[in-house]
Residue, then its C-alpha position, 0 to 999 in steps of 0.5 A: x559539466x558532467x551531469x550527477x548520475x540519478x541515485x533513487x532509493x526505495x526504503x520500506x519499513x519490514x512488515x510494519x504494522x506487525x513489527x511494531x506489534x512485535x516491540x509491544x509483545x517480544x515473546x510472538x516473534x517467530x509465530x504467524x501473527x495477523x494484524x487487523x478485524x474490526x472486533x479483535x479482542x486485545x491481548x488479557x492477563x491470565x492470573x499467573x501474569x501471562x498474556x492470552x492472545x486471541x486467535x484467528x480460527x475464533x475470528x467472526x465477522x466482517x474485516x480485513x487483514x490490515x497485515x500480517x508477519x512473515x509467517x503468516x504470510x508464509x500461509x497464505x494471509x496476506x493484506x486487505x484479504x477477508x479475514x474470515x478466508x484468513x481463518x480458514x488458512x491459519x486458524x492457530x495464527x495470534x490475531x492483534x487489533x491494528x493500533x494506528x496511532x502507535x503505528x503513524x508515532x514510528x512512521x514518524x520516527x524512522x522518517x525523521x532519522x532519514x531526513x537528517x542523513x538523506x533530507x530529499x525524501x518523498x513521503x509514499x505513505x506510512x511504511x514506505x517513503x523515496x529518496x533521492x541521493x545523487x548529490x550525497x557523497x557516499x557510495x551507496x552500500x554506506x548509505x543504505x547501511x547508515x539509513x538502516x541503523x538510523x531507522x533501527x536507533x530510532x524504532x528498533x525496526x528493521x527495513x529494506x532499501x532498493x537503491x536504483x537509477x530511478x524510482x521504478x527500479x528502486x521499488x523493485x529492488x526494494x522487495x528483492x531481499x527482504x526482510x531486512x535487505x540492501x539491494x543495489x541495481x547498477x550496469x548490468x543488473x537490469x538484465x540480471x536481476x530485473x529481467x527474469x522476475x514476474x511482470x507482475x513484479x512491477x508496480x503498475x502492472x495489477x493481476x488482471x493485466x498481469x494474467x492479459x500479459x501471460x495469456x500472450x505468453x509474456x511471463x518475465x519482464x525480460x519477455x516484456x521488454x522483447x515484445x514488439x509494441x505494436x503486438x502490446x498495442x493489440x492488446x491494450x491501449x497506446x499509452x499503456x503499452x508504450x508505458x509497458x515497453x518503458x517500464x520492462x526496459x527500466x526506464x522512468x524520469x519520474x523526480x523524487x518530489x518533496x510535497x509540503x501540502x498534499x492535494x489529495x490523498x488516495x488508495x486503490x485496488x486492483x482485484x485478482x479476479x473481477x468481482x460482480x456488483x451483486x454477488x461479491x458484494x460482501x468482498x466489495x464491502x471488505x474492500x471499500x472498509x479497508x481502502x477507506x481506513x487506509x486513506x483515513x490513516x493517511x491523512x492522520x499522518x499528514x494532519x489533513x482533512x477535506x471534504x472532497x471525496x472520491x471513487x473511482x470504479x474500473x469495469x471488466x471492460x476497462x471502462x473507468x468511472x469516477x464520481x465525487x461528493x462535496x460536503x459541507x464539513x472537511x471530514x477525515x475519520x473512516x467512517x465519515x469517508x465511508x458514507x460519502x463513498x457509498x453515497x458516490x458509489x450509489x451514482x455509478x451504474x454498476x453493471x458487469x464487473x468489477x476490477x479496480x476500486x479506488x477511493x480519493x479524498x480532496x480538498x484538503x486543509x489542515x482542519x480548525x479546532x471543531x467538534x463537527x469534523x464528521x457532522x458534514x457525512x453524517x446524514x450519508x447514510x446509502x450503502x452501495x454494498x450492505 
């Protein structure tokens, strides 16, 4: 029996957050608009019934871009950037609050009209999510235009879609043509289109491996796939390296799972430069803020809570550092997540610098009817970067 060629796709939701502030306030298409801060005033009337936006150059104090539409982004704003360096980019920009719950109604939406055309789907987060079509019998060019005007019925937005032999390559193609796109990888593809990319294309390889990779004159992944192993070996450990070797050559035998029941939920980052534990300690504090609400959102999404909650701190070194703190109360607001990050933060010995930072929460239930959800960190109250 012949066996069914591997048909992945990768669909990500066009500029979400923004977009679906776009369906709210039509006339802001085609403007740079920021979504994010934690003071961003809502849009008010002026007496003639017109809307009054806000604007980014009037933006003070501490927060985080959260996104931004294609324009903005055209300027240089990007995701989980300081909003006050935003500011500075694009101070004529409309700034917009973040309203998660309007955001996770049309993550809701777009995802069930997926799951009736293709229902082997892996739930990668809000705006974003895998699916394995190999058994379907559509081509995929069908599938990919009858999955996009699924999502456009049901939310009036726009996505793209990367259809690739695997999950690895799936991702990448996905961002190939957006906004807006289908791109399909086949037989021949890898070398044409993958290839001359930026390694940095793949998911995996963060700026600072990505600056190792170029210093060793390794610019494109159609370079990385030609480097000797031994020569990545020099450069960075075993397993990566071989993972490096794998993944410019476009291989990955990851399945498309469909979980039910999360053991966990996690956000990380990997910063563009390292950041000193002391005087990058308002950059840090931005970051944690933004990574914590990101992993609150998560799990709102998915009507979990717990009580686990994790950091994970990766020096300039590469030295990685993990640490946990168990409360009482499963918690799944930002701020109760916040707290109990600190306070395992406060146990990691911060010397050097640091690249990476992740925050994890496990445990996870489907919480009972009790006003006490956050009771369990209130008393958390250390603050590694305040």
């Amino acid at each position: 029996m012949s066996r069914v060629p591997r048909r992945v796709a990768h669909l990500d939701m066009d500029a979400f957050y923004a977009s679906v502030e776009l369906l709210r306030y039509p006339e802001l298409k085609g403007l740079p608009v920021v979504i994010g801060g934690s003071n961003a005033a809502q849009p008010s009337l002026a007496p003639d019934g017109t809307r009054l936006y806000s604007r980014l150059g009037d933006y003070v104090g501490r927060g985080v871009v959260t996104t931004a539409t294609y324009e903005a982004r055209a300027l240089g704003v990007h995701s989980a950037m300081g909003m006050m360096k935003a500011a500075r980019l694009a101070p004529d920009a409309i700034l917009l609050p973040a309203d998660f719950t309007r955001y996770r109604e049309y993550s809701r939406l777009f995802k069930q009209a997926v799951v009736e055309i293709a229902p082997h789907m892996e739930d990668r987060g809000i705006d974003e999510i895998y699916l394995d079509l190999s058994t379907l019998a559509q081509d995929s060019l069908t599938l990919a235009q009858t999955l996009k005007q699924a999502v456009r019925e049901a939310t009036g937005l726009s996505c793209s879609i990367g259809i690739a032999p695997n999950k690895l390559l799936a991702k990448i193609a996905s961002d190939l043509d957006k906004p807006d796109g289908i791109t399909l990888i086949g037989e021949g593809d890898l070398e044409r289109r993958i290839w001359p990319l930026p390694v940095g294309r793949i998911n995996g390889i963060g700026p600072k491996a990505q600056q190792r990779l170029n210093a060793m004159g390794i610019q494109t992944i159609g370079e990385l796939a030609g480097t000797p192993l031994d020569r990545l070996i020099e450069q960075f450990s075993e397993r990566y390296a071989f993972w490096l070797r794998e993944a410019a050559h476009g291989r990955d035998d990851r399945p498309v799972v469909m979980e039910s029941s999360p053991k966990s939920v996690s956000r990380e980052t990997t910063f563009e430069r390292d950041l000193h534990v002391r005087r990058d300690r308002e950059t840090l504090a931005r970051v944690l803020d933004a990574l914590c609400q990101r992993v609150a959102g998560d799990m709102s999404r998915k009507g979990v809570a717990g009580r686990t909650i994790g950091v994970k701190v990766r020096f300039h070194d590469f030295r990685t550092v993990t640490r946990d703190v168990t409360l009482p109360n499963v918690v799944s607001d930002a701020a109760a997540i916040r707290r109990a990050a600190s306070v395992g933060l406060g146990r990691v010995p911060m010397e050097g610098r640091i690249r990476l930072l992740g925050v994890r929460v496990g445990g996870l239930e489907v919480p009972g009817e009790t006003n006490a959800q956050a009771q369990g960190a209130d008393a958390l109250q250390l603050d590694l970067f305040q």
